[in-house]
LOZANU-346204 format. One line per 3 residues: for each residue x, y, z of N, C-alpha, C. Coordinates in Angstrom, 3 decimals. Layout:
N
X/Y/Z/X/Y/Z/X/Y/Z ~ ...
REM end
This chain:
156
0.842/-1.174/0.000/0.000/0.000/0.000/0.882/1.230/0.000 ~ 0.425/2.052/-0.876/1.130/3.162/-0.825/0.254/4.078/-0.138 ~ 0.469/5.206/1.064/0.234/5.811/1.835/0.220/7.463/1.233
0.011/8.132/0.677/0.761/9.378/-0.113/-0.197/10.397/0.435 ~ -1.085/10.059/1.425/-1.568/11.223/2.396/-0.498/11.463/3.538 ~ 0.216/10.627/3.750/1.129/10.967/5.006/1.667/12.059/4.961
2.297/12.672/3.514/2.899/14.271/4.260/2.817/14.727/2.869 ~ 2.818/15.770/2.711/3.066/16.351/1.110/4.706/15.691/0.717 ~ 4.446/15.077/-0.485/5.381/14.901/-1.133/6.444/13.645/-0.042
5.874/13.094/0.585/6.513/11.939/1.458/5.197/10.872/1.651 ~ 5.951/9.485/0.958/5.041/8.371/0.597/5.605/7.342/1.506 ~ 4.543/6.125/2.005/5.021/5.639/2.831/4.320/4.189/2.246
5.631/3.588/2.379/5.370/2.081/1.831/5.034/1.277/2.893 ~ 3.779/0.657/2.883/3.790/-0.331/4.035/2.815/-1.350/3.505 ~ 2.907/-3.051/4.602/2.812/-4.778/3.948/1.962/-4.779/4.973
1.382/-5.948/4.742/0.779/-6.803/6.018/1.141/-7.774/6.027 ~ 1.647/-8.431/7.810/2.071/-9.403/7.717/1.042/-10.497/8.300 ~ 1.426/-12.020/8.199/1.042/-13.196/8.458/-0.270/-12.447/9.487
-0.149/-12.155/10.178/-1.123/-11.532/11.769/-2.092/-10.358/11.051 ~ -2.065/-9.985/9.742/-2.673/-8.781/9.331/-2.428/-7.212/10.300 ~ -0.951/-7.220/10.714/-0.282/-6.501/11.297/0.025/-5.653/10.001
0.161/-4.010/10.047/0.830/-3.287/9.311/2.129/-2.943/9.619 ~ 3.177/-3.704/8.244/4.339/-3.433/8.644/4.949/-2.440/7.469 ~ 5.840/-1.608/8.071/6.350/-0.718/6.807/7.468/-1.451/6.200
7.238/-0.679/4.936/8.452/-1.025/4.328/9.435/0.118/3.542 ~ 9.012/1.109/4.097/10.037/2.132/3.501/9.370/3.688/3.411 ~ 10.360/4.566/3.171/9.205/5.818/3.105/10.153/6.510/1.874
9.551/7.288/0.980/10.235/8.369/0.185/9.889/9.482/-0.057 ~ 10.965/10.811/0.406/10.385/11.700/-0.309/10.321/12.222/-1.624 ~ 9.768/12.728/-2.562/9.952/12.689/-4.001/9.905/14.641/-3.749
9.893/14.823/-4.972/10.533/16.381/-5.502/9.065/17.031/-5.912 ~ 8.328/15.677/-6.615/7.275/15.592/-6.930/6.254/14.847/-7.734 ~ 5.011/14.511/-7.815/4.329/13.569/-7.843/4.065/13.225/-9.363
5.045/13.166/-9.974/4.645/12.960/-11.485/5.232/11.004/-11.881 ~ 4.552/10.250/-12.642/5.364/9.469/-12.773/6.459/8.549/-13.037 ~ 7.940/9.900/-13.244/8.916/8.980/-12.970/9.121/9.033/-11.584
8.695/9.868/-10.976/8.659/10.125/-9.534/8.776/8.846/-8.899 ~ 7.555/8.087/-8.891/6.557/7.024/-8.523/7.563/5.649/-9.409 ~ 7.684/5.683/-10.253/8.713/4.655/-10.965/9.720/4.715/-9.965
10.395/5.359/-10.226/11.736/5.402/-8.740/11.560/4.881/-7.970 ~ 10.614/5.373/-6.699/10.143/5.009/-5.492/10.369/3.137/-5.862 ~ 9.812/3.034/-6.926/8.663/1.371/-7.067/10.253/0.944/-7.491
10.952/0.893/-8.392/12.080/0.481/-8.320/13.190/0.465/-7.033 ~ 13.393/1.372/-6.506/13.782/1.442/-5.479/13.235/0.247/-4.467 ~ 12.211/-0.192/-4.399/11.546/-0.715/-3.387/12.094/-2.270/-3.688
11.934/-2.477/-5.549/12.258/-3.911/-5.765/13.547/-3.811/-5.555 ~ 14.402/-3.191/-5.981/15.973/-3.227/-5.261/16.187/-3.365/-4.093 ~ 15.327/-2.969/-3.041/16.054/-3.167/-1.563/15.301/-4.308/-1.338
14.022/-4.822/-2.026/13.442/-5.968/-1.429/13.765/-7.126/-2.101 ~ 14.940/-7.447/-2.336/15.701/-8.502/-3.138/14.912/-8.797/-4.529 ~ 14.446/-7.854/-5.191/13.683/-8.211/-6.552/12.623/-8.669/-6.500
11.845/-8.701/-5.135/10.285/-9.309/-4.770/9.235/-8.213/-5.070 ~ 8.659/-8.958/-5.951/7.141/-7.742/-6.321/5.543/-8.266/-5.795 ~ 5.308/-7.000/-5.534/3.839/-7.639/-4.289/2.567/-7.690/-5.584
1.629/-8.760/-5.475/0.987/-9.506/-6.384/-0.676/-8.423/-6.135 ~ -0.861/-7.881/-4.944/-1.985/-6.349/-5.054/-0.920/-5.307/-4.382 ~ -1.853/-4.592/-4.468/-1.098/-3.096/-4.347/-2.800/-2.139/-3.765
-2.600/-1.535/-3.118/-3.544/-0.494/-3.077/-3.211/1.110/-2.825 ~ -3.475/2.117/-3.338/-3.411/3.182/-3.401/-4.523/4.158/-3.453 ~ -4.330/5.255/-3.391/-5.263/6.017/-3.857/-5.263/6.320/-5.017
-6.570/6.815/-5.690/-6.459/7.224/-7.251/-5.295/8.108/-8.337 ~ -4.849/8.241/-7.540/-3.750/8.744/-8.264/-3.290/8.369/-9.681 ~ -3.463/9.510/-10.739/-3.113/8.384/-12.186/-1.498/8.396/-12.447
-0.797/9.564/-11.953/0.324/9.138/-12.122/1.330/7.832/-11.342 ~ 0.691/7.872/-10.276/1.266/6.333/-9.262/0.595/5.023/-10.093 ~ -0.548/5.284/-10.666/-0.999/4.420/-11.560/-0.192/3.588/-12.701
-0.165/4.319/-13.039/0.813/4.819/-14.495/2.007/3.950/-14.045 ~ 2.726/4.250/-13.618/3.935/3.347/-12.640/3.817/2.195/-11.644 ~ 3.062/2.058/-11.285/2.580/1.029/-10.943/2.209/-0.382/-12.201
1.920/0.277/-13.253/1.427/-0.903/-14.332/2.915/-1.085/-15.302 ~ 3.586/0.274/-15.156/4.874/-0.324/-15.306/6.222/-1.014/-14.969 ~ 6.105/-0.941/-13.650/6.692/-1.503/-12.318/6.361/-2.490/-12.596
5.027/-2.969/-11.667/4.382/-3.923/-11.564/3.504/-4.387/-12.716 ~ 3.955/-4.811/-13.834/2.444/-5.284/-14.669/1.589/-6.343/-13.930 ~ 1.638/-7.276/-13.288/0.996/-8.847/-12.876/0.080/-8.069/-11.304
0.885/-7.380/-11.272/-0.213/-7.050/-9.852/-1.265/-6.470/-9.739 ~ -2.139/-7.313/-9.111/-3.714/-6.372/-8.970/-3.738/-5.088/-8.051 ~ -3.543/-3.934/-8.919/-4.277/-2.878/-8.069/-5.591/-2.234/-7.703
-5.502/-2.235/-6.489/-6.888/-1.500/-6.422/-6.952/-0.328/-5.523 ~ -8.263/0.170/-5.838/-8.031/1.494/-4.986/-8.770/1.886/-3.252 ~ -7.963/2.629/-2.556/-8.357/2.269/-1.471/-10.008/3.138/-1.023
-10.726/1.910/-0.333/-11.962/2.182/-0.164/-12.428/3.896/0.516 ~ -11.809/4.359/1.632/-11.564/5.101/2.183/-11.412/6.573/1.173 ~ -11.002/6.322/0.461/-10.160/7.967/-0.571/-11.755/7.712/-1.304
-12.188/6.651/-2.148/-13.108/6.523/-3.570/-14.308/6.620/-2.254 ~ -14.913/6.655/-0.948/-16.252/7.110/-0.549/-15.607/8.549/-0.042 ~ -14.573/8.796/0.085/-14.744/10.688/0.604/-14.747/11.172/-0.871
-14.178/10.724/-1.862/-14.215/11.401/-3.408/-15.707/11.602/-3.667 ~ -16.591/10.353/-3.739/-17.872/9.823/-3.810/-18.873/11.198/-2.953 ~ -18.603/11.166/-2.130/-19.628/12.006/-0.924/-19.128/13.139/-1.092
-17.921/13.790/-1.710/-17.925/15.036/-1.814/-18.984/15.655/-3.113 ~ -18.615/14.591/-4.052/-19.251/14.927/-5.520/-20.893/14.464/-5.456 ~ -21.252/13.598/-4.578/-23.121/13.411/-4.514/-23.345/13.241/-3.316
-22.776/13.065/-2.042/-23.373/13.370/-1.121/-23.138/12.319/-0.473 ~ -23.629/12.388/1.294/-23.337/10.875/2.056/-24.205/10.052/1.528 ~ -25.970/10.116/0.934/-26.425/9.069/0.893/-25.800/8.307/-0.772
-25.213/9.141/-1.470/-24.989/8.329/-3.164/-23.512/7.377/-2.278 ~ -22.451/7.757/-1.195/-21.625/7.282/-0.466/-22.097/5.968/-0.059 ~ -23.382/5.776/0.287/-23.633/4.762/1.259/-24.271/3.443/-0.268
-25.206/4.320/-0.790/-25.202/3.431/-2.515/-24.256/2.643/-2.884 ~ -23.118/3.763/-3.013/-21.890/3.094/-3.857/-21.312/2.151/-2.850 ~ -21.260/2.299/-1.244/-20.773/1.322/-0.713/-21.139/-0.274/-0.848
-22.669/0.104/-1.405/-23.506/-1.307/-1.445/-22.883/-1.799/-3.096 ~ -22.246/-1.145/-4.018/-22.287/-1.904/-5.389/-20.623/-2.279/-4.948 ~ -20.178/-1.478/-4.311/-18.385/-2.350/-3.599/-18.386/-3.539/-3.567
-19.230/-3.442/-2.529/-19.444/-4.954/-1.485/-20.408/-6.004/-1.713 ~ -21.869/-5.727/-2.284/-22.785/-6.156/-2.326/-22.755/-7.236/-3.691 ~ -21.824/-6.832/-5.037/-22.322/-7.380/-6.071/-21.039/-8.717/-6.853
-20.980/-9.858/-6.468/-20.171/-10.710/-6.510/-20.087/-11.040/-8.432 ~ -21.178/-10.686/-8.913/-20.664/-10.757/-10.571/-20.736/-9.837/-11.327 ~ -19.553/-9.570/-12.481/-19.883/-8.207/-12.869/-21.503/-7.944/-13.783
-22.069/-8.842/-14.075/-23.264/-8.417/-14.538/-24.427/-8.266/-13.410 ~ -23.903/-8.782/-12.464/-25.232/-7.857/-11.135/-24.555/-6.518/-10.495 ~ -23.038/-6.357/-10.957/-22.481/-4.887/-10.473/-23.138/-4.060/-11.677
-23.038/-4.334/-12.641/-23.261/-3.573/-13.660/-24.692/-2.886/-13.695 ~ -25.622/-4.134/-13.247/-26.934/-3.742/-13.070/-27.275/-2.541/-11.498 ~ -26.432/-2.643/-10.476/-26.775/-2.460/-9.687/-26.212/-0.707/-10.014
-24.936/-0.738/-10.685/-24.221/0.331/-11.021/-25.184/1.571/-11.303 ~ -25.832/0.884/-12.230/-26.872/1.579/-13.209/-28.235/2.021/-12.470 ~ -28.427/0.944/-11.635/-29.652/1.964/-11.015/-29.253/2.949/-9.992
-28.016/3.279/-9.482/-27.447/3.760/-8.287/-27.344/5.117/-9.304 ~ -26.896/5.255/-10.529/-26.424/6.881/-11.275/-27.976/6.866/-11.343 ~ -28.332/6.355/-11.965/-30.306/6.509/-12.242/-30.195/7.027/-11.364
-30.767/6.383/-10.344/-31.361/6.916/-8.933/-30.607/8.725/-8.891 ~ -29.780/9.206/-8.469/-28.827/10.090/-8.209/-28.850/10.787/-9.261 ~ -29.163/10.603/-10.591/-29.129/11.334/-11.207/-27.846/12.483/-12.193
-26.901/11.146/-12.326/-25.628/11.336/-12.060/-24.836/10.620/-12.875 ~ -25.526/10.219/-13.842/-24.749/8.984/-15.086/-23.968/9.645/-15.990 ~ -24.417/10.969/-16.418/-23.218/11.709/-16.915/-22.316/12.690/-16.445
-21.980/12.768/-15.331/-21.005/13.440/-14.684/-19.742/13.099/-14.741 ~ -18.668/13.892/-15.467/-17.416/13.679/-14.870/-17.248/12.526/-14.195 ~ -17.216/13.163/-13.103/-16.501/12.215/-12.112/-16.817/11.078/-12.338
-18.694/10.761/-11.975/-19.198/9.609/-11.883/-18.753/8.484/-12.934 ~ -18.404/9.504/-14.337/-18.021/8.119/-15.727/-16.701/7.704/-15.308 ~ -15.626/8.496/-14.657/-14.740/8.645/-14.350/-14.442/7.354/-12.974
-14.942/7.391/-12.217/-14.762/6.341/-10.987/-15.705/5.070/-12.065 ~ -16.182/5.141/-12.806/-17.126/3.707/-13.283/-16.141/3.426/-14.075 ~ -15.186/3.882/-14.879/-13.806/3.538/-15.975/-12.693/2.719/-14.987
-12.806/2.963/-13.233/-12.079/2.831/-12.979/-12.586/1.341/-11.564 ~ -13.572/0.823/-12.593/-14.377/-0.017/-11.595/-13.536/-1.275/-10.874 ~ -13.075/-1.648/-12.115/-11.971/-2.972/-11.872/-11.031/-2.716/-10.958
-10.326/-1.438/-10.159/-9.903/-1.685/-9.132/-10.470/-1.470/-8.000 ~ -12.016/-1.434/-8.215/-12.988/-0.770/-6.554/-13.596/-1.944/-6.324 ~ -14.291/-2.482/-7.209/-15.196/-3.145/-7.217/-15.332/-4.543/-7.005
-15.739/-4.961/-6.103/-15.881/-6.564/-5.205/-15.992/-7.691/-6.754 ~ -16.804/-7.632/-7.468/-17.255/-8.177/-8.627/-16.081/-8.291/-9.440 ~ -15.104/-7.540/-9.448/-13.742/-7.606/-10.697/-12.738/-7.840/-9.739
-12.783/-7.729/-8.320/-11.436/-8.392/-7.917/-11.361/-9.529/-7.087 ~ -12.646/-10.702/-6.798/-12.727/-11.593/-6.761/-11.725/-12.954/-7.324 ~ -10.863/-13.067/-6.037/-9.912/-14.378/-6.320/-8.299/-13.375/-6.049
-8.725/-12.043/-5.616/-7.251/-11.767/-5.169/-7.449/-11.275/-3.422 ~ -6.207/-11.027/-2.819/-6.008/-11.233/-1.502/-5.754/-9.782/-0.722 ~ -6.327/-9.091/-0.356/-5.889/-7.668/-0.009/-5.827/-7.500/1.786
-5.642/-8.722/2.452/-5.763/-8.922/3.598/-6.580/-7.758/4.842 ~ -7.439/-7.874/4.192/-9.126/-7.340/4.685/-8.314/-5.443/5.082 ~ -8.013/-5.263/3.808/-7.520/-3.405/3.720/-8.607/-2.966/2.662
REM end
């Protein structure tokens, strides 16, 4: 997990271990957040961690950590952390479209009942063509319970 609320411009790498204990694994400060920035960091990390690459990853939306991340890491599932995508969510429609979207997270185990459920949640809200809203739905496959089924994020 990359941490990149911890300080402006200081990212903090941290694992979970066997116990679902959070353990760190490193911190960097960067100059700034663009992605060779984020390449560095991620190289850096496989260099000190004897060439071991972690199989999920979670972050916040960030497209440039993105971006580096799929080049770093191609094989690893990223996803994004629940926490950042409902304060993004509730700023742009409010706590109750927050509490909606929490239910198509969690609630929908195939993508054709996420899809359905997706759809009545912008219906409802009124909100299917917004920015943002097309914007977090492009980016479903790393939120969404239904597309990351069969990987391991040790309950983060």
């Amino acid at each position: 997990m990359f941490d990149t609320t911890y300080k402006c411009n200081a990212y903090l790498l941290v694992g979970v271990n066997h116990n679902r204990k959070t353990i760190p694994f490193g911190c960097a400060l960067v100059v700034h957040e663009k992605e060779e920035s984020f390449i560095w960091v991620l190289e850096q990390l496989v260099e000190t961690g004897d060439g071991q690459k972690p199989e999920t990853i979670l972050t916040n939306a960030d497209k440039a950590m993105a971006n580096a991340i799929k080049a770093i890491f191609p094989l690893a599932c990223h996803r994004l952390c629940l926490w950042h995508l409902l304060c993004n969510a509730k700023g742009h429609g409010g706590d109750k479209f927050g509490s909606g979207l929490i239910k198509c997270v969690t609630k929908y185990r195939t993508p054709n009942d996420f899809e359905k459920g997706w759809e009545e949640l912008v219906t409802y809200y009124g909100i299917k063509h917004k920015k943002w809203a097309m914007e977090l739905y492009n980016d479903k496959e790393k939120w969404a319970e239904a597309y990351l089924c069969g990987y391991f994020f040790a309950s983060m």
